[in-house]
N, CA, C and O atoms as CSV, one atom per row, in Angstrom:
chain,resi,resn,atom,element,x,y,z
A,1,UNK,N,N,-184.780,-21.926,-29.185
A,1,UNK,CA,C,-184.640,-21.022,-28.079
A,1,UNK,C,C,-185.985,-20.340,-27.839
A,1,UNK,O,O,-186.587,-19.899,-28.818
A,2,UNK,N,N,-186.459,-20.228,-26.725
A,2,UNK,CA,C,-188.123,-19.742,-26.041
A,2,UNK,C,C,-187.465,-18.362,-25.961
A,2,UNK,O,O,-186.273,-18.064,-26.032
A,3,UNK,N,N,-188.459,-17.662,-25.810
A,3,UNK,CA,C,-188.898,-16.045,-25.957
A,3,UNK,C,C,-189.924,-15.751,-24.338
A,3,UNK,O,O,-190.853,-16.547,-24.203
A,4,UNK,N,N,-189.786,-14.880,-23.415
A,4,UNK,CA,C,-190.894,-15.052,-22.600
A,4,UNK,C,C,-191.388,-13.148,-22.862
A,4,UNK,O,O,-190.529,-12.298,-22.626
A,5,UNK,N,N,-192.282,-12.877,-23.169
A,5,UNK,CA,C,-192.147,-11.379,-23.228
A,5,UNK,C,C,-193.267,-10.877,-22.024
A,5,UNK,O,O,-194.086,-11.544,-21.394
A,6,UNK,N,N,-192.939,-9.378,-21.979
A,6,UNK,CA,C,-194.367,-9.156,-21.403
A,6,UNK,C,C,-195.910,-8.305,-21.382
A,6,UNK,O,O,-195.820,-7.109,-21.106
A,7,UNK,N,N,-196.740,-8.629,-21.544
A,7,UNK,CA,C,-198.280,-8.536,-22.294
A,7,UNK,C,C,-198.718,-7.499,-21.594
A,7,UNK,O,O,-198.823,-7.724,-20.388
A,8,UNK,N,N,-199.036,-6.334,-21.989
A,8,UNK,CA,C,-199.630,-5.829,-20.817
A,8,UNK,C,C,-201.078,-5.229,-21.775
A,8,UNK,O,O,-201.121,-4.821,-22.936
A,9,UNK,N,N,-202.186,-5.382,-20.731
A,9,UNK,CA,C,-203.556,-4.158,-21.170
A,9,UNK,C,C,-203.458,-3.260,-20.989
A,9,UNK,O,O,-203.100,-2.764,-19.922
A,10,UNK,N,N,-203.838,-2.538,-22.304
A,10,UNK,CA,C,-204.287,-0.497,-22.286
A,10,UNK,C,C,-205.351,-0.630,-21.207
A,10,UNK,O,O,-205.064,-0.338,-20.046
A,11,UNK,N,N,-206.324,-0.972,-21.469
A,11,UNK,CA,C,-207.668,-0.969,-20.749
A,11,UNK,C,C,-207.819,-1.504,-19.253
A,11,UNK,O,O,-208.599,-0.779,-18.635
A,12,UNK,N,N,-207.472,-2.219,-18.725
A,12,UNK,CA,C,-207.534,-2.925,-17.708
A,12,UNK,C,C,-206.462,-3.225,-16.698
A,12,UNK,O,O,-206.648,-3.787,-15.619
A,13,UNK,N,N,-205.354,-2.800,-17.160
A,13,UNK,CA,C,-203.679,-2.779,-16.484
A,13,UNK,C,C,-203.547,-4.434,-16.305
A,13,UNK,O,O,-202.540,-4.709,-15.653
A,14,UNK,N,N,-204.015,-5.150,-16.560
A,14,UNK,CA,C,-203.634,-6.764,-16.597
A,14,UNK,C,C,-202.197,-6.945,-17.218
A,14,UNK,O,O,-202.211,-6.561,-18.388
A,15,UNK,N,N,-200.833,-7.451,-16.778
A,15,UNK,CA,C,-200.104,-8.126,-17.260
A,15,UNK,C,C,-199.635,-9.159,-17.179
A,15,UNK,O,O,-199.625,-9.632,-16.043
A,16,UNK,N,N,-198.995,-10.049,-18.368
A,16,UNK,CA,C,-198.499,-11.228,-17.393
A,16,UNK,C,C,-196.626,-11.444,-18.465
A,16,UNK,O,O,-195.870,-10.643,-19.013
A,17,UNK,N,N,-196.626,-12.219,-18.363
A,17,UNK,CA,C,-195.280,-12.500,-18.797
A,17,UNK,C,C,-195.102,-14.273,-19.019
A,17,UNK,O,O,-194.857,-15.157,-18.198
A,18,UNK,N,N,-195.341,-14.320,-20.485
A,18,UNK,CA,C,-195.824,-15.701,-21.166
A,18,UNK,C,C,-195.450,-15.511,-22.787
A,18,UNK,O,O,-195.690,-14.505,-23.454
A,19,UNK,N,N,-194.775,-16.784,-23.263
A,19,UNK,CA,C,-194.550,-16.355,-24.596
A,19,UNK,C,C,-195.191,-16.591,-25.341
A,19,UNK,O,O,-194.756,-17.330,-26.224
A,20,UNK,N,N,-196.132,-16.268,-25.397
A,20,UNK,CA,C,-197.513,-15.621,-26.302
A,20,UNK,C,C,-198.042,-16.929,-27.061
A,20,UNK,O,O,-198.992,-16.505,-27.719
A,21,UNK,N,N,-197.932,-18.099,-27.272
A,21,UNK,CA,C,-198.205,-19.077,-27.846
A,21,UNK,C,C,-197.344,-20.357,-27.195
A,21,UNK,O,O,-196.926,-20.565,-26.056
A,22,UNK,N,N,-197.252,-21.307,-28.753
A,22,UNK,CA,C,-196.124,-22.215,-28.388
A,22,UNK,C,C,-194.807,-21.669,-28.297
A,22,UNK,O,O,-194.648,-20.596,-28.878
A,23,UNK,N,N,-193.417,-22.366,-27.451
A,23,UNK,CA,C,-192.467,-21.770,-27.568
A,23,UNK,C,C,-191.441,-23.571,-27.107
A,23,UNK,O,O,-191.702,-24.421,-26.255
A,24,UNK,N,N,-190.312,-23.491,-28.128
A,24,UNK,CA,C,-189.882,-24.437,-27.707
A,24,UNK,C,C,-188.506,-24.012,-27.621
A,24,UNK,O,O,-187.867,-23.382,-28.464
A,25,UNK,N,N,-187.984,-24.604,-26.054
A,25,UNK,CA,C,-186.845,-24.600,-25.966
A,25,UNK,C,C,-185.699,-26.214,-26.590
A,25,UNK,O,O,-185.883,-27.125,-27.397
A,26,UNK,N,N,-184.676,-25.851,-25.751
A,26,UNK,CA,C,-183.829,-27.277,-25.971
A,26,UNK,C,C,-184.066,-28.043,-25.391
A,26,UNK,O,O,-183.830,-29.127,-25.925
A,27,UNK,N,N,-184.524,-28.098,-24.303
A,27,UNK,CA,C,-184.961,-29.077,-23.407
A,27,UNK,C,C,-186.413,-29.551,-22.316
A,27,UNK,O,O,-186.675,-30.342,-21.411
A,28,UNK,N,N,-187.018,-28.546,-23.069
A,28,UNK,CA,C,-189.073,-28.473,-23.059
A,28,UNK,C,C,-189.544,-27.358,-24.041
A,28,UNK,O,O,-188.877,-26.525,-24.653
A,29,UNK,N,N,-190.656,-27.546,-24.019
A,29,UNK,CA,C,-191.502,-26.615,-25.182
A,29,UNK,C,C,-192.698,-26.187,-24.079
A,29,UNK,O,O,-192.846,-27.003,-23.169
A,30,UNK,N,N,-193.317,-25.346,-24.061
A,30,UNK,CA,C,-194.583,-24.332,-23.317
A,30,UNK,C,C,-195.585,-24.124,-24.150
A,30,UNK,O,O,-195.244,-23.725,-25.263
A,31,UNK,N,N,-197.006,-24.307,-23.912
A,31,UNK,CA,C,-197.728,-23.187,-24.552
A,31,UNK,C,C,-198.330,-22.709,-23.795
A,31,UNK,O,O,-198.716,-23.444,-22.886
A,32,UNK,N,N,-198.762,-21.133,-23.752
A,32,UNK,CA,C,-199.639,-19.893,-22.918
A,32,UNK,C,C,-200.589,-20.702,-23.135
A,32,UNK,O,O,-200.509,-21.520,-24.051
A,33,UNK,N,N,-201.216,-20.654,-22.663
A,33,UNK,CA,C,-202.938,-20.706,-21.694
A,33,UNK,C,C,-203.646,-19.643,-21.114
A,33,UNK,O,O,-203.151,-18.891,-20.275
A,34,UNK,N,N,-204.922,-19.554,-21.588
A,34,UNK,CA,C,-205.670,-19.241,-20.550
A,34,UNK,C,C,-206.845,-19.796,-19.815
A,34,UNK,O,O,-207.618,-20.708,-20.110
A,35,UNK,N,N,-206.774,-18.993,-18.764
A,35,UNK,CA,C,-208.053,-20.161,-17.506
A,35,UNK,C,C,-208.969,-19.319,-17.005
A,35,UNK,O,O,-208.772,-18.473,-16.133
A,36,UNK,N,N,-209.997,-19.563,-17.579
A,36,UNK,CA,C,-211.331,-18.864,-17.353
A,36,UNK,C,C,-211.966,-18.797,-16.094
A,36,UNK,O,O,-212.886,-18.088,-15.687
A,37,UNK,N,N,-210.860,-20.238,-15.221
A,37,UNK,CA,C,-211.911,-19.690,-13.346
A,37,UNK,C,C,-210.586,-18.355,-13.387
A,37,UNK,O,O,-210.890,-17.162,-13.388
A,38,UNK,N,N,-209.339,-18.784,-13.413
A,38,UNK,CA,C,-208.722,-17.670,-12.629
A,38,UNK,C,C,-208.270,-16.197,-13.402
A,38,UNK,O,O,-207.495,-15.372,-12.918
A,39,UNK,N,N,-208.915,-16.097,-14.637
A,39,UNK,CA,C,-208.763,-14.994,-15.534
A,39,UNK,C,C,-207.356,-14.382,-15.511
A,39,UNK,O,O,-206.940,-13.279,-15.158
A,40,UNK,N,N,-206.565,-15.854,-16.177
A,40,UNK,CA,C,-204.985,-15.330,-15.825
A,40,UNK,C,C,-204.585,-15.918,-17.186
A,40,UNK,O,O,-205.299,-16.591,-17.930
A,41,UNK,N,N,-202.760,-15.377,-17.455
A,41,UNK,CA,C,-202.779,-15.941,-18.480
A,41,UNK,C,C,-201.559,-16.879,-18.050
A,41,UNK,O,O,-200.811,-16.289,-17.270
A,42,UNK,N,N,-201.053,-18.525,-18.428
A,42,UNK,CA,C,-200.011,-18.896,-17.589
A,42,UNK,C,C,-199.187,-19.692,-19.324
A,42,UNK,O,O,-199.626,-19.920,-20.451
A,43,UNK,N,N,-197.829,-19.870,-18.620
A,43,UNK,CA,C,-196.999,-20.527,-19.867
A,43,UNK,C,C,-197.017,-22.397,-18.627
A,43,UNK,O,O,-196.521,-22.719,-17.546
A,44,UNK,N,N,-197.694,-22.927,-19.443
A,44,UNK,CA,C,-197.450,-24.489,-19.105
A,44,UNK,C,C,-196.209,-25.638,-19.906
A,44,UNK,O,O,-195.990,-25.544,-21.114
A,45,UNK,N,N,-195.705,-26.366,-19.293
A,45,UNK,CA,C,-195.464,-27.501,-19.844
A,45,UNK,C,C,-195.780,-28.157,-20.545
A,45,UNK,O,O,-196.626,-28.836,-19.962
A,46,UNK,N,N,-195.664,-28.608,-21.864
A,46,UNK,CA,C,-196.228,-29.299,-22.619
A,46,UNK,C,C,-195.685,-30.915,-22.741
A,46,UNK,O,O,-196.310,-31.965,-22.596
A,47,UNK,N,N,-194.280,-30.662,-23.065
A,47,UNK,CA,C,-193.296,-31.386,-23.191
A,47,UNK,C,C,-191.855,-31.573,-22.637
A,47,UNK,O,O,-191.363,-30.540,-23.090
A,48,UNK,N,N,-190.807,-32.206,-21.944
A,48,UNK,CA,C,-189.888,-31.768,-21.745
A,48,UNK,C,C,-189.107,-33.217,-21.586
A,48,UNK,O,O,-189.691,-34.300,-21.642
A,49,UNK,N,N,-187.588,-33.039,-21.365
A,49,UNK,CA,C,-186.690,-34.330,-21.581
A,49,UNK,C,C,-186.625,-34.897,-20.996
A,49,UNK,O,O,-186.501,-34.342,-19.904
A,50,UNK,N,N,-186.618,-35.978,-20.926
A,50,UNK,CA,C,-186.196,-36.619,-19.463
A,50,UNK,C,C,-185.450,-37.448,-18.810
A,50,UNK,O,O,-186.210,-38.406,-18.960
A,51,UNK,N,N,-184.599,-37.876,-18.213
A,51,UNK,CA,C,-183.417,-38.174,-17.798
A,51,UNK,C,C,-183.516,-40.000,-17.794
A,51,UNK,O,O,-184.733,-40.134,-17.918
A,52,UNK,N,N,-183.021,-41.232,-17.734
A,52,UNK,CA,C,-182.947,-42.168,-18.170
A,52,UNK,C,C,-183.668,-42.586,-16.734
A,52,UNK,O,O,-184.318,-43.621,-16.879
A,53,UNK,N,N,-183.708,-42.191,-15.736
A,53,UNK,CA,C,-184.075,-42.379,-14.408
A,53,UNK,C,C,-185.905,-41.986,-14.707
A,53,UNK,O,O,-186.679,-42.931,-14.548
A,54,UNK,N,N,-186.360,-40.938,-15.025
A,54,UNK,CA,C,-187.719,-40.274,-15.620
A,54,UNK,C,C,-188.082,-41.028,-16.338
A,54,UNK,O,O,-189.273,-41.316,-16.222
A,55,UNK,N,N,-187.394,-41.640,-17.285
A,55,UNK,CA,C,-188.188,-42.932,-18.322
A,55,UNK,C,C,-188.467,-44.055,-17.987
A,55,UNK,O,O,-188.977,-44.907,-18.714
A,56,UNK,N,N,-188.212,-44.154,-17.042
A,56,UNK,CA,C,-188.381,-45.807,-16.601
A,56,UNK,C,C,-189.705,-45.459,-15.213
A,56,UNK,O,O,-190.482,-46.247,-14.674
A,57,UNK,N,N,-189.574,-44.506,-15.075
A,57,UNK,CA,C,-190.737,-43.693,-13.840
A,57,UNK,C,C,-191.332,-42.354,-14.009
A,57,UNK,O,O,-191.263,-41.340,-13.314
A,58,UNK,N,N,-192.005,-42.649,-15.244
A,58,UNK,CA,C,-192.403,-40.921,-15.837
A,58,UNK,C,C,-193.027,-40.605,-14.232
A,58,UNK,O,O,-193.185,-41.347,-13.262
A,59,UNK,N,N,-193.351,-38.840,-14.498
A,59,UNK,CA,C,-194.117,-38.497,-13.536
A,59,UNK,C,C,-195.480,-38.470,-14.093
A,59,UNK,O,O,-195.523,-38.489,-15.323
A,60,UNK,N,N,-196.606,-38.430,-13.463
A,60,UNK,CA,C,-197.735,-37.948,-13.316
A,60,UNK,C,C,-198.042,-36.887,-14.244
A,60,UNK,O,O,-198.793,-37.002,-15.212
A,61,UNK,N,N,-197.313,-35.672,-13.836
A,61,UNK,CA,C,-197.676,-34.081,-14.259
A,61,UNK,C,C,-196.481,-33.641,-14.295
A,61,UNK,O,O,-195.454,-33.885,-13.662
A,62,UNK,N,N,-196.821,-32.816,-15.296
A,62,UNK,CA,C,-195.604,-32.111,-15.872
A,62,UNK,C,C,-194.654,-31.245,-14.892
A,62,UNK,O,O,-195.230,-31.467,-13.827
A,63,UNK,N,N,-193.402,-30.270,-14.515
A,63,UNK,CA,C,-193.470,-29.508,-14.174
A,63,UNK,C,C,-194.177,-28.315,-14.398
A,63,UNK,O,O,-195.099,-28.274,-15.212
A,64,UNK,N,N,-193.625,-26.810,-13.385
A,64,UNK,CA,C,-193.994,-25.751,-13.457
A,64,UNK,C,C,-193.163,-25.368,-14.472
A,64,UNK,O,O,-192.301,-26.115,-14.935
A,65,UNK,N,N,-193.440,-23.837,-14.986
A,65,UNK,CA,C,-192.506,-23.663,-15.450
A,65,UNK,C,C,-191.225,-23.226,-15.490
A,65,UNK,O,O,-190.338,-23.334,-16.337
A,66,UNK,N,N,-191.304,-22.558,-14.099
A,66,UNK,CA,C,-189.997,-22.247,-13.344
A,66,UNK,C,C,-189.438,-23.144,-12.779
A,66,UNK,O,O,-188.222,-23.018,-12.633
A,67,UNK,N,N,-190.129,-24.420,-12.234
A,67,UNK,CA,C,-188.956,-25.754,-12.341
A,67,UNK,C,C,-188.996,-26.362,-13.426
A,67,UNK,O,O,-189.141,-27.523,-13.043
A,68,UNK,N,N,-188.960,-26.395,-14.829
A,68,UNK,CA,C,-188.203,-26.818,-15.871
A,68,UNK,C,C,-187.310,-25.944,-16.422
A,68,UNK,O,O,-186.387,-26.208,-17.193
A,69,UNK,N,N,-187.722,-24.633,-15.869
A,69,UNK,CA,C,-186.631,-23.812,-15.998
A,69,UNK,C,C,-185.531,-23.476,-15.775
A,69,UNK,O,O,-184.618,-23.126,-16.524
A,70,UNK,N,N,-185.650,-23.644,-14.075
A,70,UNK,CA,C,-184.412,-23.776,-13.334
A,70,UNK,C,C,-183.584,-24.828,-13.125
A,70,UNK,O,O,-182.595,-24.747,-12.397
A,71,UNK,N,N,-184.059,-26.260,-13.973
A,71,UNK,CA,C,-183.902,-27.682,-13.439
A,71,UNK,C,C,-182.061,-27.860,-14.712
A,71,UNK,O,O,-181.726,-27.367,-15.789
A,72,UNK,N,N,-181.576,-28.579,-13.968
A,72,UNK,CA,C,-180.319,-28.864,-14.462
A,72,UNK,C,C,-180.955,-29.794,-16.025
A,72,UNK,O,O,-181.789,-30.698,-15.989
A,73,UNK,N,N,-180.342,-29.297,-17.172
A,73,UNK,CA,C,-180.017,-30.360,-18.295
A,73,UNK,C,C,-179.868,-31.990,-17.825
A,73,UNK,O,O,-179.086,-32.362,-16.950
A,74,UNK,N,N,-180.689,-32.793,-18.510
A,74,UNK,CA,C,-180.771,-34.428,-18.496
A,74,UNK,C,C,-179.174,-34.623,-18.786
A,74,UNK,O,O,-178.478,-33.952,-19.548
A,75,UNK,N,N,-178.778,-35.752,-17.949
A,75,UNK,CA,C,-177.310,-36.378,-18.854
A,75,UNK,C,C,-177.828,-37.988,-19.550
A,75,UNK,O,O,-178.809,-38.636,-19.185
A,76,UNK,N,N,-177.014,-38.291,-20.445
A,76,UNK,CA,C,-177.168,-38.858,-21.069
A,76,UNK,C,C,-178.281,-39.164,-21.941
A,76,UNK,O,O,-178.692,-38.249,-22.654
A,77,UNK,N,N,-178.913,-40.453,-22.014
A,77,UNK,CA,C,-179.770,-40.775,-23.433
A,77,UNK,C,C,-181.587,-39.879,-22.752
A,77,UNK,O,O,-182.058,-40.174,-21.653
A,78,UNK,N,N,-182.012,-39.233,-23.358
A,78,UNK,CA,C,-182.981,-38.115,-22.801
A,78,UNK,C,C,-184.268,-38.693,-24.382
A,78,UNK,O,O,-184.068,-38.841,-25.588
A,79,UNK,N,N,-185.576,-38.862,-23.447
A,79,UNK,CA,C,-186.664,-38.792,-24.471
A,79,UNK,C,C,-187.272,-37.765,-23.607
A,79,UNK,O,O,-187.172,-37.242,-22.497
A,80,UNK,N,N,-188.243,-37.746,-25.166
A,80,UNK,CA,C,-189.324,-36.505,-24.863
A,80,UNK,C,C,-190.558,-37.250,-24.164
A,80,UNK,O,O,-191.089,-38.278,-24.585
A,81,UNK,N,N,-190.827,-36.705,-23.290
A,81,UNK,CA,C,-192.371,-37.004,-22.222
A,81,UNK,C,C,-193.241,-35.938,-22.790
A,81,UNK,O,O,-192.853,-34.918,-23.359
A,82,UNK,N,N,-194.336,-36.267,-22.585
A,82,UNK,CA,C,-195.219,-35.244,-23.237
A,82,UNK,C,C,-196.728,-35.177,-22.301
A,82,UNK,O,O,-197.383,-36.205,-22.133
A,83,UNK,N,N,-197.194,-33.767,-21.698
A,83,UNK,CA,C,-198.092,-33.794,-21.145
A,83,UNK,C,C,-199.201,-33.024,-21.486
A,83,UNK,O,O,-199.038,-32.124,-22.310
A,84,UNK,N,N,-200.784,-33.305,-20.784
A,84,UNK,CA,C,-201.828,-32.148,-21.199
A,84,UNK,C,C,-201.515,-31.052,-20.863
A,84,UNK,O,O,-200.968,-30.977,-19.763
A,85,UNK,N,N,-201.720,-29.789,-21.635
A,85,UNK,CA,C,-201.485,-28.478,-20.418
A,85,UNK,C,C,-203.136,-28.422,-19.627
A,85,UNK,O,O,-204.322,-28.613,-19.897
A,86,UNK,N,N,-202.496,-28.135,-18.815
A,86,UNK,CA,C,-203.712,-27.993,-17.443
A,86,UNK,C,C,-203.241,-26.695,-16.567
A,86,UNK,O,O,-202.050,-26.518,-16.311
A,87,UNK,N,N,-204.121,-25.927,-16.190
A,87,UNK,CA,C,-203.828,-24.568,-15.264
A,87,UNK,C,C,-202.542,-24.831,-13.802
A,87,UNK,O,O,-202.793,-25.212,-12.658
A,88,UNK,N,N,-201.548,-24.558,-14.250
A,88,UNK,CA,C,-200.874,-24.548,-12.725
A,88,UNK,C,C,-201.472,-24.142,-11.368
A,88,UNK,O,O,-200.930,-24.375,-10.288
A,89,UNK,N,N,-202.584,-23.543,-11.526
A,89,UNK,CA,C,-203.048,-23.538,-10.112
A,89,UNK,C,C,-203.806,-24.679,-9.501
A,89,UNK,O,O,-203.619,-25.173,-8.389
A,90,UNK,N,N,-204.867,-25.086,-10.587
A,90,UNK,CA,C,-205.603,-26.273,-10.215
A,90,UNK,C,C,-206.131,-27.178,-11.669
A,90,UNK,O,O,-206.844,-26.677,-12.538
A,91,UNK,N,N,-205.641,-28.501,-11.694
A,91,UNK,CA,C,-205.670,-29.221,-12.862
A,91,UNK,C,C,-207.090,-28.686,-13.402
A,91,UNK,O,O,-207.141,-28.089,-14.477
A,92,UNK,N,N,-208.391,-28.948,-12.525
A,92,UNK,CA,C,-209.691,-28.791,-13.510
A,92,UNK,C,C,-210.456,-27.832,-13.362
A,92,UNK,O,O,-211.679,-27.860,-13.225
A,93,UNK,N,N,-209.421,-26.520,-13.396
A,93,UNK,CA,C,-209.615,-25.405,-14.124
A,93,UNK,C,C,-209.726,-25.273,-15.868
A,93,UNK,O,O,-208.940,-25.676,-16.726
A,94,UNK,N,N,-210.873,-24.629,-15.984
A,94,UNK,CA,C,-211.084,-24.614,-17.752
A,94,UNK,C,C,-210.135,-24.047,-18.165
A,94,UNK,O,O,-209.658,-23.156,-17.462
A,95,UNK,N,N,-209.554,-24.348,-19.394
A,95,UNK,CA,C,-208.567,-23.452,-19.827
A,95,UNK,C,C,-208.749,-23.530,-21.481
A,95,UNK,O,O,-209.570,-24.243,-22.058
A,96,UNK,N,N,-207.779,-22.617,-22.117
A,96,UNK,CA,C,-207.824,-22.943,-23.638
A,96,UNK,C,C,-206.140,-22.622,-23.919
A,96,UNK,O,O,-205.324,-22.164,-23.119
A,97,UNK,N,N,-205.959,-22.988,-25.185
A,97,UNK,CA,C,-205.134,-22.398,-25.903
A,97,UNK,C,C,-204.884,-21.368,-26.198
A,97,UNK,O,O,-205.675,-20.974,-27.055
A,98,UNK,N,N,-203.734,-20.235,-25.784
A,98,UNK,CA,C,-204.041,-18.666,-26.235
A,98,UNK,C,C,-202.668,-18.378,-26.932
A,98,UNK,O,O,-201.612,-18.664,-26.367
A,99,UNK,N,N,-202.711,-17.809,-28.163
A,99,UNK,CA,C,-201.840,-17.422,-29.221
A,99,UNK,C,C,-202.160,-15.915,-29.405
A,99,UNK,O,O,-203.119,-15.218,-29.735
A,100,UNK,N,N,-200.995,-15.783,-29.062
A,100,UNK,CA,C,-201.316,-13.653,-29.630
A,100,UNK,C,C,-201.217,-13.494,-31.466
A,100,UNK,O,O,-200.684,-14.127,-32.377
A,101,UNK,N,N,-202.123,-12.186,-31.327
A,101,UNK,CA,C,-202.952,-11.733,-30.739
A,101,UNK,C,C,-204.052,-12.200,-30.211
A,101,UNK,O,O,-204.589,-12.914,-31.058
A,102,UNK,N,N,-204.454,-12.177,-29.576
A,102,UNK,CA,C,-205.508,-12.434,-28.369
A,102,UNK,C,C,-206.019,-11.555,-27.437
A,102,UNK,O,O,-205.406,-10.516,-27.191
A,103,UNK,N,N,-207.633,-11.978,-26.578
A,103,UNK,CA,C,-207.866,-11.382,-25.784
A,103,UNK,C,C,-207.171,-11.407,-24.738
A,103,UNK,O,O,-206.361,-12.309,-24.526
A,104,UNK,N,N,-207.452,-10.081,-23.642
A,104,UNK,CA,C,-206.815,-10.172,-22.377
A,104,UNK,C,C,-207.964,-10.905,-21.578
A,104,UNK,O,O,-209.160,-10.733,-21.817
A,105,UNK,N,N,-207.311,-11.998,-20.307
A,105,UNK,CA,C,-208.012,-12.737,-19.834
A,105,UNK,C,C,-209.084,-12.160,-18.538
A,105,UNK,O,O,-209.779,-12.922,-17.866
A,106,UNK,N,N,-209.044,-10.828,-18.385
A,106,UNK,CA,C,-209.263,-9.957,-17.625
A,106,UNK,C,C,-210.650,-9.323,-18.102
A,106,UNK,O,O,-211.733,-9.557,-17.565
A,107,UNK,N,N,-210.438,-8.469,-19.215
A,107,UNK,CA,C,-211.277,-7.415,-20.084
A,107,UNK,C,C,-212.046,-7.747,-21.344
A,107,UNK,O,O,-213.250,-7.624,-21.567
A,108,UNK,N,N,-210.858,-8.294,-22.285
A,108,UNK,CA,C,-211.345,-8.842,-23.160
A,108,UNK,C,C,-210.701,-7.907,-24.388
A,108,UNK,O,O,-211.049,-8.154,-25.543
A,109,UNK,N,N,-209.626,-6.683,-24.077
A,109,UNK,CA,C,-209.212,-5.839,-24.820
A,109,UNK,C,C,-208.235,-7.101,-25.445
A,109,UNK,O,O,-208.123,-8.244,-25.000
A,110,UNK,N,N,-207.651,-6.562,-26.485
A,110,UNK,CA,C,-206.954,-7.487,-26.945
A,110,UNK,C,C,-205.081,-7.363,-26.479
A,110,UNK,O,O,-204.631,-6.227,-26.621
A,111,UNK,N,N,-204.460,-8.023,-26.163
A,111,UNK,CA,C,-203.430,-7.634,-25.519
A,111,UNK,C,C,-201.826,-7.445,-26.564
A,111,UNK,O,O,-201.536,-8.028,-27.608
A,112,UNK,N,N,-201.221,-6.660,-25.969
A,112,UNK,CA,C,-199.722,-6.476,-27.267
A,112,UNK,C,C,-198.385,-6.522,-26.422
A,112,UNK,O,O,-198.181,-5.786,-25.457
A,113,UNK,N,N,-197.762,-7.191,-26.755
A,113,UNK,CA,C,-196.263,-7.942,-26.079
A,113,UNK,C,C,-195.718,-6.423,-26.481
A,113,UNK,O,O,-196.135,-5.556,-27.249
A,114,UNK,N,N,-194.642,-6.522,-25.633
A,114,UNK,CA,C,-193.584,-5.706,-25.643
A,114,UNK,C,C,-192.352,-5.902,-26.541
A,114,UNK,O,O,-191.695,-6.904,-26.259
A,115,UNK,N,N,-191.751,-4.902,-27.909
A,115,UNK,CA,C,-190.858,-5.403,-28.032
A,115,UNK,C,C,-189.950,-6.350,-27.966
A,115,UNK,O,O,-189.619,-7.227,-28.764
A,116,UNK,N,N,-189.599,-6.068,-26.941
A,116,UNK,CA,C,-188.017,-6.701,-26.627
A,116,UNK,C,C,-188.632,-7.852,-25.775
A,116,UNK,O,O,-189.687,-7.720,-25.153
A,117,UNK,N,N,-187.946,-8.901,-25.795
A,117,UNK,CA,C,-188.384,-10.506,-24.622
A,117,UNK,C,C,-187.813,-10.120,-23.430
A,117,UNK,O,O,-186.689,-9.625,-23.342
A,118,UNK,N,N,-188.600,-10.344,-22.460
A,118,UNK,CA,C,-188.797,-10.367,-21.595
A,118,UNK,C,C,-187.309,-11.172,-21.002
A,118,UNK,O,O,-186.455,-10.755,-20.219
A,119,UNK,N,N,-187.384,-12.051,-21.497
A,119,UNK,CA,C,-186.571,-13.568,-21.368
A,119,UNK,C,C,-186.292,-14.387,-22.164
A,119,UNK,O,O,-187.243,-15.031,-22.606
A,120,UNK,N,N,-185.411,-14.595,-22.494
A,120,UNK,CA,C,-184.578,-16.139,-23.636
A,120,UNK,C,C,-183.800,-17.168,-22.580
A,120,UNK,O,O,-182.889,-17.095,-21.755
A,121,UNK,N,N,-184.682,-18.136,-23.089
A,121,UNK,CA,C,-184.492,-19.294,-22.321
A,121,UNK,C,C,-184.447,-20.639,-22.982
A,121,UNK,O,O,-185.397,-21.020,-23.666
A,122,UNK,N,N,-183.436,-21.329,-22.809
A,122,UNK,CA,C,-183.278,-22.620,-23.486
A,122,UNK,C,C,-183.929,-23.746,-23.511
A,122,UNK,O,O,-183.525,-24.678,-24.208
C-alpha cells in the first residue's frame, strides 16, 4: 500500500505532495523525482500491471500518476511492465532520484513530510 504525504519548506513555502521515495502499490510502484529544469518535485511511474491486451502492445511511456491512479484494476493474467522515470512534464528534463530526507527542489532547505499521509493508495 503507497503513502502520498505532503512536503512542505520552512524557508521557501515550496510544497508538493509525493511519497517521499519509492512507494509500491498493488498494482504500480512510484518513485519521487526531482527535475532540475523545472525545480519541482514529481511521483513518476516506475512500474505498473498490465492487462493481457498491454502485453501483447506495451506502451511507449509509462502513465501519469493520476492515470494509474485512477485507472480500473487489470482483469485477468497481469505482468509487470517496467519503465525509466522521466519528468512528467517533458521526457529530457534532468532529473534524479529523491528520497527524504532531502533537499527542497526550490531552496535547497531540506524538506519534512507531514505526519499523517496525505493519501493511501493501492
Amino acid at each position: 500500500m503507497g503513502r502520498t504525504y505532503l512536503f512542505e519548506c520552512s524557508k521557501c513555502g515550496y510544497h508538493a505532495r509525493v511519497a517521499g521515495g519509492a512507494a509500491e502499490g498493488e498494482h504500480f510502484v512510484v518513485q519521487t523525482v526531482a527535475c532540475a529544469d523545472c525545480r519541482a518535485l514529481y511521483d513518476v511511474v516506475i512500474r505498473f500491471k498490465a492487462s493481457p491486451r498491454q502485453k501483447e502492445n506495451p506502451p511507449t511511456s509509462a502513465p501519469k500518476f493520476a492515470g494509474a491512479l485512477n485507472r480500473l484494476p487489470p482483469r485477468g493474467e497481469r505482468q509487470w511492465l517496467k519503465f525509466k522515470p522521466t519528468c512528467p512534464v517533458a521526457a529530457w528534463h534532468r532529473i534524479r532520484a529523491w528520497k527524504q530526507p532531502d533537499k527542497c527542489p526550490k531552496c535547497g532547505n531540506f524538506l519534512e513530510p507531514n505526519a499523517i499521509p496525505f493519501r493511501i493508495w493501492d
